[in-house]
Structure formats: C-alpha cells, structure tokens
C-alpha positions in Angstrom: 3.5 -26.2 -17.3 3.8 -29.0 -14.9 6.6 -27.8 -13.0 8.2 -24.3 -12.1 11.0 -24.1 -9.7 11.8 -20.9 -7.8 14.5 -19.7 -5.5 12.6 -18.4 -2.0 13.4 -14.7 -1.8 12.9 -12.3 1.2 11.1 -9.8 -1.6 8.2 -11.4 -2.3 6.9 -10.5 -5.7 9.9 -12.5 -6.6 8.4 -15.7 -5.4 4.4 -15.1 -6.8 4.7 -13.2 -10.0 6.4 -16.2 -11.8 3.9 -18.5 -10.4 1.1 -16.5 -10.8 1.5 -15.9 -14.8 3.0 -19.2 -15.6 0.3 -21.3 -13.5 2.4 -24.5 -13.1 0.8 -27.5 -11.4 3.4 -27.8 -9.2 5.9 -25.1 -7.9 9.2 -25.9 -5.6 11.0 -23.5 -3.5 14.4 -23.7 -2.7 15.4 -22.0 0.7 18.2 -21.5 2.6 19.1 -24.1 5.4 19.3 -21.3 8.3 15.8 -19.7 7.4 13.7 -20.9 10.7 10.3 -19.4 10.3 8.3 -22.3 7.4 5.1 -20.2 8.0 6.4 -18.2 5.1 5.2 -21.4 3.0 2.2 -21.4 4.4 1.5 -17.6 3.5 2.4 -18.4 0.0 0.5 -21.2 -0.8 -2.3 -19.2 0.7 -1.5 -16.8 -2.2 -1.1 -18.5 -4.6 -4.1 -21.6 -4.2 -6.3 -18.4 -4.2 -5.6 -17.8 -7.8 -4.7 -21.2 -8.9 -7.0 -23.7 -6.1 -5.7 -27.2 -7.4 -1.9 -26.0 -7.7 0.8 -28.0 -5.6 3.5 -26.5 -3.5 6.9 -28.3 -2.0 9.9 -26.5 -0.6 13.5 -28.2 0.0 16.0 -26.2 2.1 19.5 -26.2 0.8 22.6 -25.0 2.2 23.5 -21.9 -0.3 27.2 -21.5 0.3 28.0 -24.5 -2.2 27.2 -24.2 -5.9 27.7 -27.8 -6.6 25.5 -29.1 -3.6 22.9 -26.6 -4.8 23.0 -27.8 -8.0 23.2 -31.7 -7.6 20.6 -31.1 -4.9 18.3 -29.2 -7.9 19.3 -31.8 -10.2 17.7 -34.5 -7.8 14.6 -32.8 -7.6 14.0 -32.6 -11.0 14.3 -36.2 -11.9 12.3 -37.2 -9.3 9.5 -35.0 -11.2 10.8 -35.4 -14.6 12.0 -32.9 -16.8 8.9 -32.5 -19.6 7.3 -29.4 -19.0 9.6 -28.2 -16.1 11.5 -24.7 -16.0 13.5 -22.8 -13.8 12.9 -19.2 -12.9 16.3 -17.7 -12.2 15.3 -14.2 -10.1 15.3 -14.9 -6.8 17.7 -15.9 -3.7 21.4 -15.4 -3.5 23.9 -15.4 -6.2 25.3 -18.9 -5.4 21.6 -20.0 -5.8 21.4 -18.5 -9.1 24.9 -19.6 -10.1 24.1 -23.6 -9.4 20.4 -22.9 -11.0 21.8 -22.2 -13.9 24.1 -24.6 -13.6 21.9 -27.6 -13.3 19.2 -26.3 -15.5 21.6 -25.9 -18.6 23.5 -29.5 -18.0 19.6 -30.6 -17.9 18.6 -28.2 -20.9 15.5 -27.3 -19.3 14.2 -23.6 -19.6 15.8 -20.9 -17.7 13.7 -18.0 -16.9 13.9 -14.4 -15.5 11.2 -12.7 -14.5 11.7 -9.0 -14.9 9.2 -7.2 -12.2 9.6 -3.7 -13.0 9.1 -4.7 -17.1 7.1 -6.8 -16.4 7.7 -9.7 -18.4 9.4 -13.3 -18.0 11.9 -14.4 -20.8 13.7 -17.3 -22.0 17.6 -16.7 -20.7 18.9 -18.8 -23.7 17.7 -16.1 -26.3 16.1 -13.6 -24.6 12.5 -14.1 -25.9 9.2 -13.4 -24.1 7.8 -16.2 -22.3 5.1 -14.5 -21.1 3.7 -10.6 -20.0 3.1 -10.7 -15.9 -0.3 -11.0 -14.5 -1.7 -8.0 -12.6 -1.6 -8.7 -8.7 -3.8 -7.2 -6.5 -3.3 -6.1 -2.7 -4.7 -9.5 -1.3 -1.8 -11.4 -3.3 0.8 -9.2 -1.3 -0.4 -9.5 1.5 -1.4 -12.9 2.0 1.9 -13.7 0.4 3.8 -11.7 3.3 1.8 -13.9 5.6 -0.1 -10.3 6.8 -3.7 -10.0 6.3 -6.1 -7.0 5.9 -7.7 -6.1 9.8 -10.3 -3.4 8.1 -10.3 0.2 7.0 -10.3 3.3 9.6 -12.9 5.1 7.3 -15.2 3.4 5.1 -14.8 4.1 1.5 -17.1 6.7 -0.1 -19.5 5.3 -2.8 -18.9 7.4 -6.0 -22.0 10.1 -5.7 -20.2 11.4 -2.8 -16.9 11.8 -4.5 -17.4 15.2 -6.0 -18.9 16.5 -2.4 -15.8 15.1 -0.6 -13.8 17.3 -3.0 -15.5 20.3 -2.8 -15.2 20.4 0.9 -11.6 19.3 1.2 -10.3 22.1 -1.3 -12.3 24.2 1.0 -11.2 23.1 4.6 -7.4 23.2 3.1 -8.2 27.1 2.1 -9.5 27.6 5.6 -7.0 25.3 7.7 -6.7 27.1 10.6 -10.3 27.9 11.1 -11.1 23.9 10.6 -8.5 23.2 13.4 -10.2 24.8 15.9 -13.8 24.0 14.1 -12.8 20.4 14.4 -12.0 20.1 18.3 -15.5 22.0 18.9 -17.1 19.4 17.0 -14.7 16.4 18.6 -15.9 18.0 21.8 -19.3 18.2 21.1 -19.0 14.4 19.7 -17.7 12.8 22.8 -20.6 13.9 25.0 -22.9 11.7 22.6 -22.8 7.5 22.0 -21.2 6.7 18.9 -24.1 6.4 16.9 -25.9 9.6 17.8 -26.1 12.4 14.7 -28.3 14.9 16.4 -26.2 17.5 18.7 -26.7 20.5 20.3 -24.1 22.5 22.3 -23.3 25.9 23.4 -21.4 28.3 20.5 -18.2 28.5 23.1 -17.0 25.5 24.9 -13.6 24.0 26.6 -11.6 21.5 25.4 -9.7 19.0 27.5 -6.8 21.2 28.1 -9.0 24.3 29.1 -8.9 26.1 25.8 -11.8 28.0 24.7 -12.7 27.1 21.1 -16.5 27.5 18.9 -16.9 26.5 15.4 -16.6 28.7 12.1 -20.0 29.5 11.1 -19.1 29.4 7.1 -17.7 25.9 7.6 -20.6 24.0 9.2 -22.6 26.1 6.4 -20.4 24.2 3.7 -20.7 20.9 5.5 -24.8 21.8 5.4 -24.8 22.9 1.9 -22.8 19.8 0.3 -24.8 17.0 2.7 -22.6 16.3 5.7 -24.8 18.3 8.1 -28.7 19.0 8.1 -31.0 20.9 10.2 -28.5 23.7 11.3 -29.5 26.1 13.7 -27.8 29.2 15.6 -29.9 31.0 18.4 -28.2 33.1 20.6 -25.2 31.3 22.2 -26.2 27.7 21.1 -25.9 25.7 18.1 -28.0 22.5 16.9 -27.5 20.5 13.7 -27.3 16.6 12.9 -25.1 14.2 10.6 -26.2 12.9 7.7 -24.8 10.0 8.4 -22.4 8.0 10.8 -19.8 8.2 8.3 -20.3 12.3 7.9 -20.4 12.1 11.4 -16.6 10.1 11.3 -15.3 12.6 9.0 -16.9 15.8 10.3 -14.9 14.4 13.5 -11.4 13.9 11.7 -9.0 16.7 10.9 -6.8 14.5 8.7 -9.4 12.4 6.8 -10.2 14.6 4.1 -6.8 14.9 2.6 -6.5 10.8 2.9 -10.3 11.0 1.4 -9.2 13.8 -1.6 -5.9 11.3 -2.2 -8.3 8.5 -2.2 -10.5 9.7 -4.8 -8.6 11.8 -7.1 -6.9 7.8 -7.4 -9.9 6.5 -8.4 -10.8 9.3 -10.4 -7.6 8.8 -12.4 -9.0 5.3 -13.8 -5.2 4.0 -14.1 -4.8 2.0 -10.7 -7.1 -1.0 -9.9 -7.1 -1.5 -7.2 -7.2 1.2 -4.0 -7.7 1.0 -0.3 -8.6 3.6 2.2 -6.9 4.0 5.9 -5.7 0.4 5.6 -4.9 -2.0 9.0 -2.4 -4.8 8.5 -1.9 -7.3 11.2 1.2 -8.1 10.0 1.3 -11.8 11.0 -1.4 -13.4 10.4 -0.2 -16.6 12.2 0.4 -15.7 15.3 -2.9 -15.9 17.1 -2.6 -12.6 18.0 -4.8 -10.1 16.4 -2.5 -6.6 16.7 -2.6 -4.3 14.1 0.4 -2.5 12.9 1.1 1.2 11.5 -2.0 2.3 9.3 -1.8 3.0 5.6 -3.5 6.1 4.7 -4.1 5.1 1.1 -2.7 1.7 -1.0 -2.7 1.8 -4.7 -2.0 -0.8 -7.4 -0.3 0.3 -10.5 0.6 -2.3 -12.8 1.2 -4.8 -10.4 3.5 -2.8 -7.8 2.5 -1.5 -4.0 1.7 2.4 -3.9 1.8 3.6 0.1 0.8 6.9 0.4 0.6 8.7 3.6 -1.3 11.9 4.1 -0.2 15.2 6.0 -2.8 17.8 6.7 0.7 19.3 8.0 4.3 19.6 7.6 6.0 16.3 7.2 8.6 15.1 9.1 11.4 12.8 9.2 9.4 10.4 11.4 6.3 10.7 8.8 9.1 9.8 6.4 10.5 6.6 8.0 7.2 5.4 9.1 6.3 5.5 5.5 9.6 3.9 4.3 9.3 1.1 6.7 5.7 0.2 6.1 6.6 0.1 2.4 9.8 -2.1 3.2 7.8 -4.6 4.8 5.1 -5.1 2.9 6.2 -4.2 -0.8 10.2 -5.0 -0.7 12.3 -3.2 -3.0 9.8 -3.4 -5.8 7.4 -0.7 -4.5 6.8 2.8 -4.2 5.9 5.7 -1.0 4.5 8.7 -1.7 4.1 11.5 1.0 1.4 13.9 0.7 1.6 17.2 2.8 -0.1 20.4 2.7 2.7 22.3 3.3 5.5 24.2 0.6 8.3 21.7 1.1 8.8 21.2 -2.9 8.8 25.2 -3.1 10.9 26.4 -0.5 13.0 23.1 -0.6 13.3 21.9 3.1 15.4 19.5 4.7 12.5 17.1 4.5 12.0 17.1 0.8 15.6 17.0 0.3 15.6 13.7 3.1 12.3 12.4 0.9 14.7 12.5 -1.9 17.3 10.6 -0.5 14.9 8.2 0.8 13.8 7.3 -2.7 10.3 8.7 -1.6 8.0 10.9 -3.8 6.8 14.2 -2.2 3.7 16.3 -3.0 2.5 19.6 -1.7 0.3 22.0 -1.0 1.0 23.2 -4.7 -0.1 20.3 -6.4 -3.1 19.6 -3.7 -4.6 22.6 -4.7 -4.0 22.3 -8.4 -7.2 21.1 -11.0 -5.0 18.6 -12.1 -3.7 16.8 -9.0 -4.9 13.4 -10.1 -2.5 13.5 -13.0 0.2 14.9 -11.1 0.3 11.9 -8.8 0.1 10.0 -11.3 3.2 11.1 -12.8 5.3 11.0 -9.4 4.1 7.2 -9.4 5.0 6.7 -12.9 8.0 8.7 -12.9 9.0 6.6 -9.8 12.6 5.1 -11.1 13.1 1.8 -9.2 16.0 1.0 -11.4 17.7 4.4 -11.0 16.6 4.2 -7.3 18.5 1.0 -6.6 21.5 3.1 -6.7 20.8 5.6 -4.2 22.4 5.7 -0.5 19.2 4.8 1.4 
C-alpha cells in the first residue's frame, strides 16, 4: 500500500494498529485544528519507523465541525498523492471526521477500512470482507506511541531456574503474613546499617525499628529463605543472628514485603505461555519529550495479550479505593479504552463481597483474591479474568 490515511485519535491503538499491519509507505493524519501539543507526531513516528524504518509520516490539521471542509480538505490530499494504492481507515476521531471520510473516500471510490481492535481485524466497509488480521504489538509500540518511554524496572526480572523457588516461598510468606511483617522490618532494619551492596549481616535477635518497636525475625522463615537459596550461612547463637544473601537481588527481595506477590503474578504470567510479552515493577516517564526525566506511578506487572495493555497491581493487603483509581488511571493513560486492570489482593474481597470489589466492578476492573492466590491453578484463573475481560459489554458501564 502506498498510502493509508488515518483520523488522529486520543486512544492510541487506533492510530498504530492500522499502520502497523497494513505497512503503507506513507501514512497521513488528520487532526483537529485546536489540538496544540504536535509532539504527539513525533511519538508516533517514533512507533511506527521502529517497525517500518523507511515509512513516511505527514499530518494536516482540519477544523472538524464541517463535514464538507473535512472532506474537500481529504479530497485535496489525496490527489496530490494519487489515488492507486491509497485507502482510508475509518476508526478514529470524531464523528464529523468519520462522516466527511466516508464521504470523500466513496465519491473517490477508494477503500474504506475499519479496523476492529478488540476482533482484531481490519475490513473492507463496502462488503465487509477481511483486509487483513492485526499484528501483535508489544509494550514498546504503546509506549513510544503515547510519547512515554520505559525509565527501568524496580526489581529485576527473575531468570526461569528461580521461578519455581520464588513460588515456593511466596505461597509460604502469604501462609505466614503476619510473621513476615514483622520478619521483614527486622531484616529492612538490619539492611540499612549495611551499603547497598553488602550480603553478609549480623545483628542482634531483638532490635528497634524507627518508631521504637521491638521486632526479631521468625526463625522458620529465614530457614525457608536458607533452604530454597535466598539466604546462606545462617547462624543463631544466643541472642545474635548471622546469615548472608545469595545475591543482591535476594537481598532486594528479602527486603520487600510486597515483591513476592508482584514476583508470584509475574511468573505464574509467564508460566501461562499465552501473553508475550511481560514486565516487572515497570517506571514510565510519561513524557518523554520534556527534558525532564520524572517518573510516574509504577506498574506492578504489564502483560500483552493479543495485542491489548494488561496493568496489574499487586496488594499483599486489602485493596482500596485509592489502589483502585491509581490503577484505573494508569491504565487510562497509557492503554485508553482498549485495555484491561486487574487488582490482585490477598485479602477475601470476592468472598465476603466488600464495597471494594463491588467499586472494582463498577470500575470495569477485574479483582482476584486471596482465594485464587492460593489456588494450584492461579495462572489459569488470571487468565480467564483477562480473557473474560468484556470491553464491549464494558463500554456500557457508568465508570
């Protein structure tokens, strides 16, 4: 195709999956005359000459209240490029835009397309036939689209020999929660006396934190971080303890209350084999043209499946409402409408039905619990609250 023309949407899988499958050698937005910011140009072109490096991009603001000045304005456009091997992808922008599209592309009888995101296909308007199945997008093409980019990870991924480890002691510390709360300030405590890269420590069995508490560690769960390979060397005389990390990353998560349900989320994704593409305790700066390097809210765990944003956040706790609107914002801003939250919490919200599930609900969020944590098949049980994730039914709701 030597020319695909698109309508500049504020979602913006409407303005790369079109592109992206169809690989035109040019593609022309059409935006409305008040938008200010043209960085959002830049940010697409980013996107999209990373998957197609030679393609062309042009954009032509129009004012969108008048179908016929959209549509002589399209009609201009096009014979200046000539009509062989030029379409029209009728999804995005407002309804005017799509009116005069439609317009001009029929009194031109050149190809009107739709690309259907949540199908996942892009037909012919005139007969409804497939013009072609939608490429799978990974997170860089969102996020370079949105004009955001990736600032790192909070925790380094695991490499897959540690997976089954990770688990092990997660479904552990969630049977033991309240003796890993206190465990983990002793070991925070403990962790702040050292440099950052220290993994031998040595401290007193009782010790005070900040606020004057008395707290020590349970004895069974720095035996189960020895046993599976976060700790080594553990050693209990009298009223001191010694031991050393593995590593600086057991060290990170020995450190961390909240990681390992992030890190069980994480892997029980990857486990699943159905989503490719998965980040762990993602930072976004979310303008990546701004000179300023400031990162935003981080993700607790990003999946891909079939081409739509999965943001996950991860509750070693109740949830609450503000856990639910952080999560419904960050998925607003990155994904648009055509994505999907999930909140994780180890708590019985689905069971005994509290006002937060029931606000989840209305939200259009998914909720798991404690319930389906701790159940052997977890992995397939977020897998159906993605799959089973209506965006079309959703679309309705009062959110």
């Amino acid at each position: 195709m030597e020319l695909l023309i698109e309508f500049y949407d504020k979602d913006v899988l409407k303005n790369i999956v079109a592109p992206l499958t169809l690989r035109p050698k040019k593609v022309i937005y059409f935006y409305d005359i008040g938008m200010n910011d043209m960085l959002v140009f830049t940010a697409l072109k980013k996107c999209l000459e990373r998957n197609i490096p030679d393609i062309k991009l042009e954009y032509y603001p129009i004012d969108i209240s008048s179908v016929d000045r959209i549509s002589r304005q399209i009609g201009r456009i096009i014979d200046r490029n000539s009509i062989e091997k030029c379409a029209l992808d009728l999804t995005g922008g407002s309804e005017l835009m799509l009116l005069a599209g439609y317009k001009a592309g029929s009194k031109l009888n050149i190809p009107l397309l739709h690309t259907d995101l949540v199908n996942k296909r892009i037909t012919d308007l005139e007969d409804d036939s497939l013009v072609a199945k939608t490429v799978p997008l990974t997170l860089e093409d969102f996020v370079d689209a949105k004009g955001a980019c990736f600032m790192g990870e909070s925790h380094r991924p695991p490499s897959e020999e540690r997976f089954l480890a990770i688990k092990e002691m997660a479904r552990f510390l969630f049977k033991h929660l309240h003796q890993w709360r206190y465990t983990c300030s002793f070991l925070q405590t403990v962790a702040a006396r050292t440099l950052p890269h220290e993994l031998m420590m040595e401290s007193k069995w009782n010790i005070h934190i900040k606020n004057g508490k008395a707290v020590y560690p349970d004895q069974e769960i720095l035996e189960m971080f020895q046993t599976l390979g976060f700790i080594q060397n553990l050693s209990v005389h009298g009223e001191y303890v010694r031991f050393a990390f593995n590593t600086i990353e057991d060290r990170q998560y020995c450190i961390s209350f909240g990681v390992w349900l992030e890190l069980y989320v994480y892997i029980s994704a990857k486990e699943t084999g159905v989503f490719h593409d998965a980040k762990l305790g993602t930072m976004i700066d979310w303008d990546a043209y701004d000179n300023i390097t400031v990162a935003g809210n981080e993700i607790d765990v990003i999946l891909m499946d079939d081409s739509l944003p999965v943001f996950i956040s991860c509750k070693l706790r109740d949830a609450d409402t503000a856990a639910l609107n952080e999560l419904l914002i960050a998925k607003k801003r990155l994904g648009g409408w055509f994505s999907k939250g999930i909140i994780v919490t180890y708590s019985k919200e689905k069971k005994i039905h509290t006002g937060t599930y029931k606000r989840a609900q209305e939200l259009g969020l998914e909720l798991l619990d404690a319930t389906d944590i701790m159940a052997d098949d977890f992995g397939q049980r977020l897998v159906k609250a993605i799959r089973e994730h209506d965006l079309v039914n959703l679309k309705w709701k009062k959110i």
